[in-house]
Backbone as a ProteinNet text record, in pm:
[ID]
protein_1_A
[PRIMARY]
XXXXXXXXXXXXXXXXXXXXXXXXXXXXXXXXXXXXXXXXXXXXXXXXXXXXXXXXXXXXXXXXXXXXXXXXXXXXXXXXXXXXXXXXXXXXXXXXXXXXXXXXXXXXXXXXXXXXXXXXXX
[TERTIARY]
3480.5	3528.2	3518.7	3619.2	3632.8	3507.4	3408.4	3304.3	3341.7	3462.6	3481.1	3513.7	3556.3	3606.9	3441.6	3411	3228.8	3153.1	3167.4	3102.8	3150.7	3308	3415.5	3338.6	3319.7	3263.7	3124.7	3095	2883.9	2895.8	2955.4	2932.3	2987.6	3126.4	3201.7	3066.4	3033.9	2879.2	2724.4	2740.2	2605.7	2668.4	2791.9	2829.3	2869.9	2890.1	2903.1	2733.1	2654.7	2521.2	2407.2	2483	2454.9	2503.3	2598	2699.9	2616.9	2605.8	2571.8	2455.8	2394.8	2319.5	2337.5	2449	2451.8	2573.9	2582.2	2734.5	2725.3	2808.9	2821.1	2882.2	2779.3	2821.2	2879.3	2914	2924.9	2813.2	2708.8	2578.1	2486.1	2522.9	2479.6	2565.1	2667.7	2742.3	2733.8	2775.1	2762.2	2791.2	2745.1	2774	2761.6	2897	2945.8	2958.7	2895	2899.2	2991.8	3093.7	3161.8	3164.8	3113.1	3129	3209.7	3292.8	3372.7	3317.7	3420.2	3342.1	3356.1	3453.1	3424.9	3418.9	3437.3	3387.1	3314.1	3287.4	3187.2	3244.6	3244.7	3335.3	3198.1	3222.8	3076	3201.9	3179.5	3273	3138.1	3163.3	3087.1	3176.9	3217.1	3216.4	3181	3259.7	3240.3	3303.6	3208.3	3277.6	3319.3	3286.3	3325.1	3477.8	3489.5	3596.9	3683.7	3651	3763.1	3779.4	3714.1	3778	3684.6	3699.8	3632.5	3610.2	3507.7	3510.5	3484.9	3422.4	3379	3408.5	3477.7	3426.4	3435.2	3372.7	3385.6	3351.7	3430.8	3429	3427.8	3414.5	3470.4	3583.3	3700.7	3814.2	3895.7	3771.3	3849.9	3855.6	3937.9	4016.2	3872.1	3792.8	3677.1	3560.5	3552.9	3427	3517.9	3629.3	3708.4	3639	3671.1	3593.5	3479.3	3429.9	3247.8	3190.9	3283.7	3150.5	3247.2	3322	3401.9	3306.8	3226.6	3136.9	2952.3	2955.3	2869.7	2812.8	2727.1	2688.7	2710.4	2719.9	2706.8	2662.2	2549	2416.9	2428.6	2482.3	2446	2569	2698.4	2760.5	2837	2735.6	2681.8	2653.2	2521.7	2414.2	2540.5	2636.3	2710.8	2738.6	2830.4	2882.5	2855	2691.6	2600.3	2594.6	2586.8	2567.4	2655.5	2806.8	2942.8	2982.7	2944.9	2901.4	2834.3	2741.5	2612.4	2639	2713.4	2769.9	2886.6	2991.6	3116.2	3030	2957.2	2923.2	2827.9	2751.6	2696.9	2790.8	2882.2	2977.8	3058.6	3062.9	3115.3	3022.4	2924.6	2813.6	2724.2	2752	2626.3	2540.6	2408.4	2306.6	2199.9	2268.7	2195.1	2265.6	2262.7	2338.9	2285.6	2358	2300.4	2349.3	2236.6	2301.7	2323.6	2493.9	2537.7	2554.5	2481	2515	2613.7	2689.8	2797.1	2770.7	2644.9	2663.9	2609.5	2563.9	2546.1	2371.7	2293.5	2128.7	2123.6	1970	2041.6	1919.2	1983.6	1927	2059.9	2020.3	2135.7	2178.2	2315	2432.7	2450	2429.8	2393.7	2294.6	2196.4	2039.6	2073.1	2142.4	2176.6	2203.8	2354.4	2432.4	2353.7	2275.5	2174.3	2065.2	2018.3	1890.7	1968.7	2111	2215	2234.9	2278.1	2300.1	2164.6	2030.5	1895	1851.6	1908.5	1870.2	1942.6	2098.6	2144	2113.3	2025.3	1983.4	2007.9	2080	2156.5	2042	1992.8	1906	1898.9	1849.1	1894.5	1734.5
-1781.1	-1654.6	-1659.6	-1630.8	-1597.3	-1498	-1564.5	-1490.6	-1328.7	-1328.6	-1199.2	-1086.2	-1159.6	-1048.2	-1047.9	-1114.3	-1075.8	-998	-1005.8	-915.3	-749.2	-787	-640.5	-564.9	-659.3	-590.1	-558.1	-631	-586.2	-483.5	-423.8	-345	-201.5	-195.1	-128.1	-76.8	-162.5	-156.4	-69.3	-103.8	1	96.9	114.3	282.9	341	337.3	359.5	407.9	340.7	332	468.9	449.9	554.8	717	723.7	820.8	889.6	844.5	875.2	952.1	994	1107.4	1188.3	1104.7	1202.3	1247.5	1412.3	1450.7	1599.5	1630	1765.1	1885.3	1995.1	2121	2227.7	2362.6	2407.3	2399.7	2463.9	2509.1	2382.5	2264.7	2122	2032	2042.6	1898.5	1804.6	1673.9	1550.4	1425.8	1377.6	1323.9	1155.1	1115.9	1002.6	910.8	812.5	703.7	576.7	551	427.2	356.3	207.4	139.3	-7.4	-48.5	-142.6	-270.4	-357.1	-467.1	-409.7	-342.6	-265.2	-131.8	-28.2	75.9	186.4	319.8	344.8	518.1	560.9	665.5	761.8	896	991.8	1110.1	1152	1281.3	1361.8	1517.2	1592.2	1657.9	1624.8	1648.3	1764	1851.6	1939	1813.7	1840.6	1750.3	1874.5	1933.2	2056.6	2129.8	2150.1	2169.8	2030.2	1941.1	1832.4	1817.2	1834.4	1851.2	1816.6	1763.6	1734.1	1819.3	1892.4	1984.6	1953.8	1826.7	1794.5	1629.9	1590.1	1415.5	1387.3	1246.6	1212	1035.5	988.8	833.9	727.2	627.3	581.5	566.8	600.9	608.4	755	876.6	964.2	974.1	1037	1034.6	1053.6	1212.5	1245.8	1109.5	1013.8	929.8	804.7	729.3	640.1	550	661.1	595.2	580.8	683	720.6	568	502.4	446.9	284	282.7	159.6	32.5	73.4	-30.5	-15.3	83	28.3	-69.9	-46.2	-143	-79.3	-190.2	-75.4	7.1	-34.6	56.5	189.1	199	272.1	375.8	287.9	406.5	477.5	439.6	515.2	588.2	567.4	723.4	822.3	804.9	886.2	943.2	867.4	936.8	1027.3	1020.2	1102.8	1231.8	1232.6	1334.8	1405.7	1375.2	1428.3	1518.3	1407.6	1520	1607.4	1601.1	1699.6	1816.1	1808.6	1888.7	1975.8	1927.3	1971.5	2024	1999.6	2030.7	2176.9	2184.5	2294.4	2409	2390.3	2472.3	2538.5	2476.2	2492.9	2541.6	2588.8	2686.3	2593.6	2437.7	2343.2	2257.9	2318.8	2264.4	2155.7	2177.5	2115.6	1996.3	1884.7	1807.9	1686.8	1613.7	1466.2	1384.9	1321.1	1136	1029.8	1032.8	870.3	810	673.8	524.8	450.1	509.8	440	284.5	256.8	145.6	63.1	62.3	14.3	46.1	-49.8	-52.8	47.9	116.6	222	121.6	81.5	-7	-51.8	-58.8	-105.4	34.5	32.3	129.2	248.9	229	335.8	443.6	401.4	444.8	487.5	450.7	504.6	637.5	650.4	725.5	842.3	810.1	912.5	972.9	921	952.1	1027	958.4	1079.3	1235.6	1254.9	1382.2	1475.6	1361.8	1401.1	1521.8	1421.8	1470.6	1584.3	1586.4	1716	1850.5	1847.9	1976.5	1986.8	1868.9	1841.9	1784	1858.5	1827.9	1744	1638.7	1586.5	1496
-1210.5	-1157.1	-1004.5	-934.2	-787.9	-728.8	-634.1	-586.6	-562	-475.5	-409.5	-555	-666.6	-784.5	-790.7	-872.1	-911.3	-796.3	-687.1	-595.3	-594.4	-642.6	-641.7	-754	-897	-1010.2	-985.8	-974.7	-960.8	-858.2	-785.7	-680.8	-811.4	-872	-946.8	-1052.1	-1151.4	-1176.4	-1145.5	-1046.1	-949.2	-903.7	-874.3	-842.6	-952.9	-1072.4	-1174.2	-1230.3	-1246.2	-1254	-1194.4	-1056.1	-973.2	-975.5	-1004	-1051.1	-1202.6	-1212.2	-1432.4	-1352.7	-1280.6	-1215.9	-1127.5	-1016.5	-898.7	-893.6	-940.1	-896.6	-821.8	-731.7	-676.5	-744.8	-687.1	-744.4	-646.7	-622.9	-537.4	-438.7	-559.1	-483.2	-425.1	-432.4	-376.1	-419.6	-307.4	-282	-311.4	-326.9	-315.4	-194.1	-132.5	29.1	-18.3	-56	-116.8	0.7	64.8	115.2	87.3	214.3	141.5	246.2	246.7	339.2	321.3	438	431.1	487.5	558.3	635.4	798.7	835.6	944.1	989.3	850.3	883.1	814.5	841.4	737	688.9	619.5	564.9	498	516.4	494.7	399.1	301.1	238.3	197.9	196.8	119.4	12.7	-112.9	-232.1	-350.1	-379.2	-469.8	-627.8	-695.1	-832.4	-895.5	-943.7	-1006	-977.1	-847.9	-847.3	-784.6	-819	-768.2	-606.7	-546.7	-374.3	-277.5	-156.3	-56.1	14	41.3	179.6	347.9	324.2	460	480.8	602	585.8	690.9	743.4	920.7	872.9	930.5	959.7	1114.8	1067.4	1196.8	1298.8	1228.1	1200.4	1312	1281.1	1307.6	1479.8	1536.7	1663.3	1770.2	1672.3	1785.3	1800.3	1673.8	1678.3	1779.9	1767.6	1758.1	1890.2	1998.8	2150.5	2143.8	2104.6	2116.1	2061.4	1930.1	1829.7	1870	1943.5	1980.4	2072.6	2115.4	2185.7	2106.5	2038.7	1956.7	1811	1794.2	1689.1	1608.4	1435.2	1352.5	1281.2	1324	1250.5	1348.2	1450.8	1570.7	1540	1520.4	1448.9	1339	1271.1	1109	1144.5	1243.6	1269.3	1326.2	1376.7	1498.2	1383.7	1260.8	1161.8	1075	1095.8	988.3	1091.3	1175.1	1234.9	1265.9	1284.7	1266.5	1165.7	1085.1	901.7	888.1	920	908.8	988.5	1098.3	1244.9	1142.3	1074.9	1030.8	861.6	804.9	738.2	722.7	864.7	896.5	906.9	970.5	1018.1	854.8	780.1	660.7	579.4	625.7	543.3	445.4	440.3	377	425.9	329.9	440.3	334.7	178.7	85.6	-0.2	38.5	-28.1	-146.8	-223.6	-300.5	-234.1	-226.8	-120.5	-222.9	-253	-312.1	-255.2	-256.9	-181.4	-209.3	-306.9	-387.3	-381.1	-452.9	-527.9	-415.8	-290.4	-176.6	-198	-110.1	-141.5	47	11.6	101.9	199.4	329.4	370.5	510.7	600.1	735.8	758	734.5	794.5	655.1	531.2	450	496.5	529.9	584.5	710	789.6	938.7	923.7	833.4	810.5	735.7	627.2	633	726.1	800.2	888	1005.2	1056.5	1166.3	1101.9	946	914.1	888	861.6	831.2	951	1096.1	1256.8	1265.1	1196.2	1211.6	1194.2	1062	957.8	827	806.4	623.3	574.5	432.4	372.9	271.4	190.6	1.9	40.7
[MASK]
++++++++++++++++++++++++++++++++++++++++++++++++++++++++++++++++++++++++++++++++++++++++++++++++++++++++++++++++++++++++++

């Protein structure tokens, strides 16, 4: 079997794994973590009703400059705190942290400890 499929599945696996406990409600969200090889993606999650209410990445226009000469552990944290910032504002302050399948450790862990600094709680 091709390394990169077996890495695709065992990852498919542990977020699956992970999931079979953690899902969002109105009254506590879900703050689904997805990370790539270069960037890092934060959503806050209603499962219940199907929909995203909040998300901030590396990607978006306000982080794009800010997190362009940093590292990437350095900007995860930016991202967690973007979230946590847009998330406040949206009246949530209580969330579940999925790692989606990721060991929470580097730029997972960043990304939590930036929205931690914000006021977002799990």
């Amino acid at each position: 079997m091709d390394k990169q499929i077996a890495k695709r599945q065992s990852l498919a696996i542990k977020r699956r794994r992970v999931r079979k406990t953690v899902s969002g409600s109105a009254s506590r969200p879900r703050l689904s973590v997805y990370r790539s090889e270069r960037h890092i993606y934060g959503q806050i999650i209603d499962d219940e009703a199907g929909r995203t209410l909040v998300s901030a990445s590396t990607v978006d226009k306000e982080l794009r400059e800010v997190v362009k000469d940093l590292d990437p552990t350095a900007a995860a944290g930016k991202v967690g705190e973007l979230l946590a910032q847009r998330a406040k504002a949206a009246g949530i302050e209580l969330v579940a942290f999925d790692r989606g399948g990721r060991r929470y450790a580097g730029r997972v862990a960043a990304l939590a400890d930036g929205a931690r600094s914000q006021g977002l709680q799990f």
